[in-house]
ZAKOL-36213 format. One line per 4 residues: for each residue z, y, x of C-alpha. Coordinates in Angstrom, 2 decimals, always signed. Example, Ala and Ser with C-alpha at 12.3 -4.5 7.8 and 13.67 -1.06 7.14 Angstrom:
ZAKOL-36213
+7.80 -4.50 +12.30 | +7.14 -1.06 +13.67
//
This chain:
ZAKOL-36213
+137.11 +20.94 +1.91 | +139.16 +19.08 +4.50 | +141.87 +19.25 +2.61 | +140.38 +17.21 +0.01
+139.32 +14.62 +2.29 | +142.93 +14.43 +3.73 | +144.70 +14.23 +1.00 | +146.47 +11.81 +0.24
+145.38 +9.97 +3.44 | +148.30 +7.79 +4.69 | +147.41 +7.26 +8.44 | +149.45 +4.18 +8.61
+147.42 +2.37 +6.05 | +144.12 +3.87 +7.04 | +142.77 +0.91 +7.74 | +142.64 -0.44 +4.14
+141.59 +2.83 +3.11 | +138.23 +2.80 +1.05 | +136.89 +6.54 +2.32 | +137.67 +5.57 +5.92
+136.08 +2.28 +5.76 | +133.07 +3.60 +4.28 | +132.35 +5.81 +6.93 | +133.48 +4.16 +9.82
+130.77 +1.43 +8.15 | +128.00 +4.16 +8.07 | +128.77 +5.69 +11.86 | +129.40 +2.54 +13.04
+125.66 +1.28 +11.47 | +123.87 +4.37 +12.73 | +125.36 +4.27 +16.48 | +124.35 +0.78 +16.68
+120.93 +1.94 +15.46 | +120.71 +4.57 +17.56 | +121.90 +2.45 +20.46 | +119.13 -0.68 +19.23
+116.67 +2.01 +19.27 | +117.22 +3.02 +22.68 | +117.42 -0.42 +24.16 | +114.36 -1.49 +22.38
+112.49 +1.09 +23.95 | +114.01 +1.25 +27.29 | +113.25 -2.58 +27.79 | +109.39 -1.98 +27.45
+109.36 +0.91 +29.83 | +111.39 -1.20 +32.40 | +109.21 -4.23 +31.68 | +105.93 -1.90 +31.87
+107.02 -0.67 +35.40 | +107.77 -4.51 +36.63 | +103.92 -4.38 +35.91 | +103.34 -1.49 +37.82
+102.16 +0.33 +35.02 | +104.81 +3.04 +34.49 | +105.00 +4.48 +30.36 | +103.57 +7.83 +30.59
+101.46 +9.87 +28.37 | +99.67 +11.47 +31.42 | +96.46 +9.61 +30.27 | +96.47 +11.59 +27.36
+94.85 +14.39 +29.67 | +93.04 +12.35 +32.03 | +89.03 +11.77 +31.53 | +88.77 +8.27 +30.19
+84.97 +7.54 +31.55 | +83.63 +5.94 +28.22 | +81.64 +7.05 +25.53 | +82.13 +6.81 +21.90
+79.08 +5.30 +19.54 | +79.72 +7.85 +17.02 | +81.89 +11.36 +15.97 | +81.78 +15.08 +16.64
+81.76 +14.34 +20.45 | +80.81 +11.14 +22.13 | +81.79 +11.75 +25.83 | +85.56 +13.24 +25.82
+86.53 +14.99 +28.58 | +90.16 +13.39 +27.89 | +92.53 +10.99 +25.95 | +93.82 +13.23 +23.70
+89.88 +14.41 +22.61 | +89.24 +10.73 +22.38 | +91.94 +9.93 +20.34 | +91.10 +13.49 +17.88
+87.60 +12.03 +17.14 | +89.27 +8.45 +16.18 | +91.49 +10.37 +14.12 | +88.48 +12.35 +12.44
+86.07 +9.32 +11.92 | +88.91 +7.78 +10.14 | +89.57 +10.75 +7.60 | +85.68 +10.80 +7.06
+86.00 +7.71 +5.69 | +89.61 +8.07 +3.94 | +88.40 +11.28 +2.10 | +85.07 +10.54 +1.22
+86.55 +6.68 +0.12 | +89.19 +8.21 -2.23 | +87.03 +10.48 -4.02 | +84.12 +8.29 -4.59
+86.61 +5.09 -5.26 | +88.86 +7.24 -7.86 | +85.33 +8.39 -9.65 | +83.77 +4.85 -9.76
+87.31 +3.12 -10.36 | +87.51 +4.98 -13.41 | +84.47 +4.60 -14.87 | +85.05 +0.89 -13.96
+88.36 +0.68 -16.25 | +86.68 +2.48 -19.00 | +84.15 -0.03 -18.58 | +86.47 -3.27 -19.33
+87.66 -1.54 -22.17 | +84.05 -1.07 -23.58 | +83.18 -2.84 -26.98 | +79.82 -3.87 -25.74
+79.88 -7.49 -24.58 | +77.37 -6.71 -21.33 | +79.28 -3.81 -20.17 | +82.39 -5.43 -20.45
+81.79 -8.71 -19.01 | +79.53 -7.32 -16.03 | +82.75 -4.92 -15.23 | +85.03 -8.07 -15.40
+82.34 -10.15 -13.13 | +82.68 -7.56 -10.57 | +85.95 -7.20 -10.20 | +87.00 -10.74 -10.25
+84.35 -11.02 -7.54 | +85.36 -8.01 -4.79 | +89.62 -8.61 -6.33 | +89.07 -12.22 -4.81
+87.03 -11.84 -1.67 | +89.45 -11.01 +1.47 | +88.53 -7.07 +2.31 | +87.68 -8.19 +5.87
+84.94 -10.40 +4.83 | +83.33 -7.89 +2.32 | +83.07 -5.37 +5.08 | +81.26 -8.10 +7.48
+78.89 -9.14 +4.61 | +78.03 -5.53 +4.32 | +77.44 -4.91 +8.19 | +75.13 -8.25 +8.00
+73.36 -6.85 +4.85 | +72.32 -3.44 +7.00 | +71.50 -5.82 +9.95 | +69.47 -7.73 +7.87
+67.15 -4.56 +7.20 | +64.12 -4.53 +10.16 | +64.44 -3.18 +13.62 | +62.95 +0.35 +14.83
+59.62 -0.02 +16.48 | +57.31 +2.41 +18.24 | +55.34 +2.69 +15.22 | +58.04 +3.97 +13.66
+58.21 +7.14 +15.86 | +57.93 +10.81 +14.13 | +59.71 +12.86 +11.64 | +61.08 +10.89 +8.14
+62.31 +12.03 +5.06 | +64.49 +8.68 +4.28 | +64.82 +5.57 +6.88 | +66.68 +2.40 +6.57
+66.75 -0.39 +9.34 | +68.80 -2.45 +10.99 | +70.21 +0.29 +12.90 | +71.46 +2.59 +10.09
+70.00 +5.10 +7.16 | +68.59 +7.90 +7.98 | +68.26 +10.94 +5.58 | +67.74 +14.85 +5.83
+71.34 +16.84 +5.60 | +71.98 +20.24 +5.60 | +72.94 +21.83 +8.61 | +75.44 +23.97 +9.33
+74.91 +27.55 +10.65 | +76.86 +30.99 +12.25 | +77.20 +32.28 +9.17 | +78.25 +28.80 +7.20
+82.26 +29.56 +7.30 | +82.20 +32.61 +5.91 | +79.52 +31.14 +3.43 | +81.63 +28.50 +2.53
+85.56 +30.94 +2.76 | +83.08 +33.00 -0.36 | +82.22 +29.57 -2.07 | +86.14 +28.95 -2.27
+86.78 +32.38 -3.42 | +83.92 +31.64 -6.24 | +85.48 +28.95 -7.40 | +88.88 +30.40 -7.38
+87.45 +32.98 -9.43 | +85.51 +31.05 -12.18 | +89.00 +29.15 -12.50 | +91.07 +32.28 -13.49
+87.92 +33.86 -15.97 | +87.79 +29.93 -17.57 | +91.99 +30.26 -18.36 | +91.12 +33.58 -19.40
+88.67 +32.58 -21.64 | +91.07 +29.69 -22.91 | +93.93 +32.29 -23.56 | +91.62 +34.10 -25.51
+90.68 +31.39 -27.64 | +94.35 +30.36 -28.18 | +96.00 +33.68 -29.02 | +93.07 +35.16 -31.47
+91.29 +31.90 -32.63 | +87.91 +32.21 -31.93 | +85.31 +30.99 -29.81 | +85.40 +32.74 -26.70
+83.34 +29.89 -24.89 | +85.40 +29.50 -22.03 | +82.96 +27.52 -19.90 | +79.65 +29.46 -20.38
+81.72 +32.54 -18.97 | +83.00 +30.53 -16.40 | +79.43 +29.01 -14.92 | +77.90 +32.34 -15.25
+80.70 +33.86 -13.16 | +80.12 +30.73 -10.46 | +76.37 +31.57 -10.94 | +76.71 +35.25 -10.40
+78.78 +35.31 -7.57 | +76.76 +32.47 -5.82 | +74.33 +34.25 -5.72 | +75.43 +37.47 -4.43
+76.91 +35.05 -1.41 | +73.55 +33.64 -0.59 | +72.68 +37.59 -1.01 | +74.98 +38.42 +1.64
+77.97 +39.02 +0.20 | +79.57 +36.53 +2.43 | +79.83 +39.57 +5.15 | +82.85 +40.64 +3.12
+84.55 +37.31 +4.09 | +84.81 +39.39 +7.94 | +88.07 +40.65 +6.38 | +89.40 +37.33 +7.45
+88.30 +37.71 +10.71 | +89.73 +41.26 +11.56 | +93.22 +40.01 +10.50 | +93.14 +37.59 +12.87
+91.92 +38.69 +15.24 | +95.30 +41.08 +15.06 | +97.07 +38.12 +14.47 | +95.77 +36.46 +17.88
+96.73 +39.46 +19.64 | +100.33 +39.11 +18.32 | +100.65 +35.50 +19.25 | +98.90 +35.98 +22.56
+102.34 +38.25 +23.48 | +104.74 +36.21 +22.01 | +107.32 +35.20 +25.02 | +107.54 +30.99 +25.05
+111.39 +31.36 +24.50 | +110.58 +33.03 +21.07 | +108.83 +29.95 +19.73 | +111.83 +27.88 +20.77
+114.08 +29.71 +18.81 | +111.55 +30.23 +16.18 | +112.02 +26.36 +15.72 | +115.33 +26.36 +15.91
+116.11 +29.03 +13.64 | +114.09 +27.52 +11.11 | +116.05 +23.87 +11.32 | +119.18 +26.10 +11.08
+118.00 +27.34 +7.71 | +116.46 +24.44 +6.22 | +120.04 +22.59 +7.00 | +121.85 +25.67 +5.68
+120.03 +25.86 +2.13 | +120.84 +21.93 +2.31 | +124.08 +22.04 +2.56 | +124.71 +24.93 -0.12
+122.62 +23.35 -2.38 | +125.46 +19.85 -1.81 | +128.14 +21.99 -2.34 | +126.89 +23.82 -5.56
+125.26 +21.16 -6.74 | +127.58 +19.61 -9.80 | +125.82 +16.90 -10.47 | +126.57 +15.28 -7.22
+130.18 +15.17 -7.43 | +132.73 +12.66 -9.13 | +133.61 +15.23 -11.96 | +133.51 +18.63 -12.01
+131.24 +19.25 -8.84 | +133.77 +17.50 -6.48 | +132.17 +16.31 -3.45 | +132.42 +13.05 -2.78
+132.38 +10.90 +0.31 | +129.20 +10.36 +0.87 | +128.10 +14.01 +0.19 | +130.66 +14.81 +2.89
+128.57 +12.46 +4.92 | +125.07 +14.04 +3.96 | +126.53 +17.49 +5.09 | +127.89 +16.58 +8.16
+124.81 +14.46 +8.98 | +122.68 +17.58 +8.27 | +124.92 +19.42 +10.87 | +124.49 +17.03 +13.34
+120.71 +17.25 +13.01 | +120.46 +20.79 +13.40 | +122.18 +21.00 +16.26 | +120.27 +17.70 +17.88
+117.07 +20.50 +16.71 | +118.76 +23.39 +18.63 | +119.31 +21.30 +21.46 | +115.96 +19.72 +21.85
+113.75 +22.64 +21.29 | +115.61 +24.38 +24.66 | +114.80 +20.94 +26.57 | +111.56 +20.11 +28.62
+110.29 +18.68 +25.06 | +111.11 +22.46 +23.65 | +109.17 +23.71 +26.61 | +106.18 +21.43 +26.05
+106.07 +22.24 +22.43 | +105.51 +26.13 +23.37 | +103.05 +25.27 +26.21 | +101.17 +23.53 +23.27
+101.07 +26.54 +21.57 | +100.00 +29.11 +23.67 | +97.29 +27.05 +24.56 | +98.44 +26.25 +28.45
+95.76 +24.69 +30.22 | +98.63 +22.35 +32.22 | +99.47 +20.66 +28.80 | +97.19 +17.87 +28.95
+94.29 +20.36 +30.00 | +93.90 +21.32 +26.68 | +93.06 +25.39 +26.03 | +94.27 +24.94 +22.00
+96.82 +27.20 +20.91 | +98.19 +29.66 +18.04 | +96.19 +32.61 +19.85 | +92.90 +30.76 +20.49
+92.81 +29.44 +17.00 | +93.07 +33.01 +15.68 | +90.87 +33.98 +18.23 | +87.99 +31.32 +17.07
+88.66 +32.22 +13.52 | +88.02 +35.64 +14.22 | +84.78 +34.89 +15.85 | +83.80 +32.81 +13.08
+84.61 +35.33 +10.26 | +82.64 +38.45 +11.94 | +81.26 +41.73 +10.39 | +78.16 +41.41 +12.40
+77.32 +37.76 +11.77 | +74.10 +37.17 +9.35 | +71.35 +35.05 +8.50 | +71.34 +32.04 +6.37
+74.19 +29.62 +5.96 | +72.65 +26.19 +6.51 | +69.02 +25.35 +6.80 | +67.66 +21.45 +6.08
+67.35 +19.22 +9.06 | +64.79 +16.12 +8.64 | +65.71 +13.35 +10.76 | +63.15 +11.82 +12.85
+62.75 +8.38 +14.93 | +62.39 +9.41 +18.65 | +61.87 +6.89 +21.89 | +65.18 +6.43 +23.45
+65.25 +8.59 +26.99 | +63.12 +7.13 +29.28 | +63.28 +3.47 +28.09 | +60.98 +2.21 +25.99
+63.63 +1.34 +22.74 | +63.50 +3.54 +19.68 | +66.33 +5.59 +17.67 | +66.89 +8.04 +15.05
+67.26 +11.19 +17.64 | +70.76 +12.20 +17.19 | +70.35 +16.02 +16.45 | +68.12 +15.89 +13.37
+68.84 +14.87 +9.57 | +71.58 +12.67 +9.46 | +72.35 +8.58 +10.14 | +74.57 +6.74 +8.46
+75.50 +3.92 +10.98 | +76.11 +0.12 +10.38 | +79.54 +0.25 +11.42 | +80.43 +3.60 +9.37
+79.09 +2.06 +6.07 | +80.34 -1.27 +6.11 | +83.86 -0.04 +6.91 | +83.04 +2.74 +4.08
+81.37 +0.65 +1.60 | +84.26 -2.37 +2.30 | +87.09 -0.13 +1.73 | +85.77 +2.52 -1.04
+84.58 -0.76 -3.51 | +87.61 -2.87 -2.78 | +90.02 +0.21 -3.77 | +88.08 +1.00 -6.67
+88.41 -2.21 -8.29 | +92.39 -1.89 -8.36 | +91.72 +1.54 -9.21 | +89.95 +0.17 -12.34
+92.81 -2.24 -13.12 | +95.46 +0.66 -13.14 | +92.98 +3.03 -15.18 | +92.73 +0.28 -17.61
+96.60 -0.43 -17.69 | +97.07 +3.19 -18.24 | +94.78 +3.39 -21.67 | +96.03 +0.63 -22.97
+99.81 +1.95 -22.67 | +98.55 +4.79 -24.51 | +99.53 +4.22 -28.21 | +96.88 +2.81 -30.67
+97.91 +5.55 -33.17 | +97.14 +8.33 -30.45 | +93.08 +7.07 -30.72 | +93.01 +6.90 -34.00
+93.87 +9.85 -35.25 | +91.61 +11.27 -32.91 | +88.62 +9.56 -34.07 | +89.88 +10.52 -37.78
+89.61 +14.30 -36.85 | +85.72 +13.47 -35.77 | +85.95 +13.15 -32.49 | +83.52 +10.88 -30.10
+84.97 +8.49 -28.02 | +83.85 +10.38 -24.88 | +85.98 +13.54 -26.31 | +88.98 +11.21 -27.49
+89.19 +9.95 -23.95 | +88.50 +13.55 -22.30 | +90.79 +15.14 -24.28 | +93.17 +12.66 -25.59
+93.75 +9.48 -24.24 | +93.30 +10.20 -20.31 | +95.68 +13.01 -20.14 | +98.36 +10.74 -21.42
+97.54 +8.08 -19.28 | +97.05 +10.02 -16.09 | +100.76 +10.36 -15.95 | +101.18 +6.34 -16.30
+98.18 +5.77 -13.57 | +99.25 +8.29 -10.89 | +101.83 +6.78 -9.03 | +100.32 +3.17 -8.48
+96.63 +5.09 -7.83 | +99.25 +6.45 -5.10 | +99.48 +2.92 -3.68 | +95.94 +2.76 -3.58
+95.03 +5.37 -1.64 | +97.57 +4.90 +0.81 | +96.24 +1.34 +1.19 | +92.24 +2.72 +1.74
+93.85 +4.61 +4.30 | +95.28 +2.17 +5.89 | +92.10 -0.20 +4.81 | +90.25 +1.76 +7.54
+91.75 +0.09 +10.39 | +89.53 -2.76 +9.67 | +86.57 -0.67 +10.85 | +87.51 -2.43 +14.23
+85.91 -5.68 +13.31 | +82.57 -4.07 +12.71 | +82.64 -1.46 +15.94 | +83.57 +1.68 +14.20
+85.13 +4.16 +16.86 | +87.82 +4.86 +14.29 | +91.50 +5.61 +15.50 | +92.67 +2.25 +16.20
+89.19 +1.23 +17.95 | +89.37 +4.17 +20.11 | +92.90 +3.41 +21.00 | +91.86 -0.01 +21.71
+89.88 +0.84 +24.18 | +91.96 +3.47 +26.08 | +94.79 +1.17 +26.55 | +92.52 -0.86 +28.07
+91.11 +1.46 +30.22 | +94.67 +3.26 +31.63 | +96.62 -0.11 +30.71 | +99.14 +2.49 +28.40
+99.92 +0.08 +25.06 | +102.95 +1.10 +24.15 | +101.82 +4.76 +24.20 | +98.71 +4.45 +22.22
+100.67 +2.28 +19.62 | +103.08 +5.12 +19.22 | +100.10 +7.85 +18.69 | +98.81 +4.73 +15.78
+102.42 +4.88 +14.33 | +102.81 +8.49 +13.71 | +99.12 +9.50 +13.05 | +99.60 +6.51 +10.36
+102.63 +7.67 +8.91 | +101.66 +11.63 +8.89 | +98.55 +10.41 +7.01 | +100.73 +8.15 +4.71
+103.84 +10.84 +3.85 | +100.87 +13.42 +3.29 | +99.19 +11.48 +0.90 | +102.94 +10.72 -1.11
+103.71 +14.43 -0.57 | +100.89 +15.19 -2.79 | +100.66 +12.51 -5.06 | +104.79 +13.56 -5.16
+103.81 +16.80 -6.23 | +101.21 +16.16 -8.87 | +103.69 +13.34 -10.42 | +106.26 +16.17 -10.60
+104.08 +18.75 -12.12 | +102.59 +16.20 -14.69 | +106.15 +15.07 -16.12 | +107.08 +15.64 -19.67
+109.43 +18.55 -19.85 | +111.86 +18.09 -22.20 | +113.43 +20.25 -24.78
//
């Protein structure tokens, strides 16, 4: 392959030559990157420690001394725990946001579509309403509309069944018991289940031509099998926690050098497959599956970044990466690792574990410790506070109305002819658009509803103008407490762009799977 790229290289004239120039360009761009980079970053450390505030991620495992208002634990016992609940009030809201703005989005663009003259213009009303209103001041009207409600008194005090006031609402919610994961690992299986009997069913019906009623079998499969798991069968979910328990013990004597070259190996491979798949890829070439230039340059570049791998992973980073893993209490005192995740799975997923899954939980308005204000008591039922539904409410309605506008784009690039002979078979419009029109269009709408739920995700951030402890509030306030900005904007960066390439990745994969094959 060097040979190639030699030939017919005149090293007096290299200068003017077009493959030399073109990568001396592209090294040249990517040193002075590199070197940017590196300057960039070394200026605020040195200007940091002018400040006497040196860049270091030790806070990460110190105890920050604050509380948070609301998530699965209130008082960390360090930054890193402070900065996982952020992280987990903000998927709360990203999850729970995307499936209820994707639900009411689309009934939304059906809506505008609809021949009745209310429907339609009440759809159009709303959106031009919430499409025109900055996102930041829908989410304040909506904490001032909880505020609004009246404040908790003593007469107040005692068990509810639903509560609202200026303090949040307050409704009964299931809650969760020992036995709830393996419940819930049998649920999964259920549902796994009634999928393969419905395709069944709908192979059936294709190959012989009769009515095989592919979704009564499947709902009395769900039905069955639900059953027998509130029954008990759940216990047979313990399987899960045998194997890993075997799997713990096989982490648990892993040596820390094997996860280092673990890693490595793997980048090795990865780089390997990519670099075959350049060189026997045809398409890539000039003609004939020659290489050219720049897949030279892709090749080498791949080299150079499994090696960089290699080299890290046997550096103090390597080293922390392992500690991480095993779960060494010196890595920002933090006992997670491979073998006491396998470990907790195992003691979730037990033989020996019984009783019912979840039992109701009625919330109930309690006096506030020894003072004389009044709360919702914040172990019973469940309270949705001002902060988490203004930020919810703010982002979930603004997304669905540009939801709306590409569901409606996407039926009407559908082809009139497509709806019409679908209503001339008989079909009702309900069916045409079940059956006919929004498979079609799903493949137009999926890649802008992309856009959408990256921006809700990103939407959440605003949850810092109403006090939601969501990732960016939290991080607000420990880089105020340990004075460590540049560190906490870094965790924003990559927790924002993990969240952002996982949502692509998937909406990626589903754009891939949904494209016309053709013939």
């Amino acid at each position: 392959m060097l040979g190639k790229v030699l030939k017919n290289f005149d090293i007096r004239t290299f200068w003017r030559d077009v493959r030399f120039l073109k990568w001396a360009g592209q090294v040249l761009f990517l040193i002075l990157f590199a070197y940017s980079l590196v300057l960039f970053v070394q200026t605020g450390i040195n200007n940091l420690q002018s400040t006497n505030i040196p860049f270091s991620f030790d806070f990460l495992g110190d105890t920050p001394g604050v509380s948070i208002a609301e998530g699965f634990e209130t008082l960390p016992d360090s930054g890193l725990r402070m900065l996982h609940v952020g992280m987990f009030n903000m998927i709360r809201i990203m999850i729970g946001g995307i499936i209820v703005a994707t639900i009411f989005g689309t009934l939304l663009g059906i809506a505008r579509l609809s021949s009745n003259w209310i429907v339609e213009k009440a759809a159009t009303a709303l959106l031009e309403v919430v499409r025109n209103v900055p996102l930041l001041v829908q989410i304040l009207f909506f904490q001032a509309f909880l505020l609004a409600f009246p404040r908790l008194e003593e007469r107040d005090r005692g068990e509810i069944m639903f509560h609202v006031s200026s303090k949040g609402i307050a409704y009964p919610w299931p809650e969760r018991q020992e036995s709830a994961f393996m419940f819930f690992g049998f649920l999964l299986l259920t549902i796994y289940l009634a999928r393969r009997v419905f395709k069944w069913r709908v192979s059936l019906l294709e190959k012989e031509g009769r009515d095989t009623n592919p979704f009564l079998w499947s709902f009395l499969t769900f039905l069955v099998l639900t059953f027998g798991n509130w029954a008990g069968g759940y216990k047979l979910m313990g399987i899960i926690g045998l194997i890993s328990g075997y799997i713990s013990t096989i982490f648990d004597s892993i040596p820390s050098v094997a996860y280092q070259g673990l890693f490595s190996a793997i980048a090795v491979f990865f780089v390997f497959r990519y670099i075959r798949k350049q060189i026997r890829n045809t398409d890539t070439g000039e003609i004939r599956g020659i290489l050219s230039d720049d897949d030279y340059f892709r090749i080498i570049l791949s080299g150079v970044v499994a090696v960089f791998v290699v080299l890290l992973m046997f550096m103090p980073f390597g080293q922390n990466i392992t500690y991480f893993l095993e779960g060494d209490e010196l890595f920002y005192k933090s006992n997670w690792g491979m073998p006491q995740f396998f470990d907790g799975v195992a003691k979730r997923f037990d033989f020996n574990i019984s009783g019912p899954p979840v039992i109701m939980s009625y919330p109930e308005i309690v006096q506030a410790g020894t003072t004389k204000f009044t709360r919702y008591s914040p172990d019973l039922g469940k309270v949705t506070t001002v902060g988490y539904f203004a930020t919810w409410f703010g982002v979930t309605l603004y997304t669905a109305i540009f939801i709306s506008e590409v569901v409606r784009s996407g039926i009407m690039a559908i082809s009139k002819g497509q709806s019409e002979a679908g209503l001339s078979l008989g079909l009702r419009r309900r069916s045409l658009l079940r059956l006919i029109i929004l498979p079609q269009a799903f493949r137009v709408m999926l890649p802008p509803m992309g856009n959408q739920y990256l921006n809700l995700a990103k939407n959440t951030s605003l949850g810092v103008a109403v006090a939601y402890p969501e990732v960016v509030a939290v991080g607000q306030t420990l880089y105020n407490q340990e004075g460590q900005t540049l560190p906490v904007f870094l965790v924003w960066m990559i927790f924002y762009c993990s969240i952002s390439l996982s949502i692509s990745s998937i909406i990626n994969y589903y754009n891939r799977k949904m494209k016309i094959v053709e013939r």
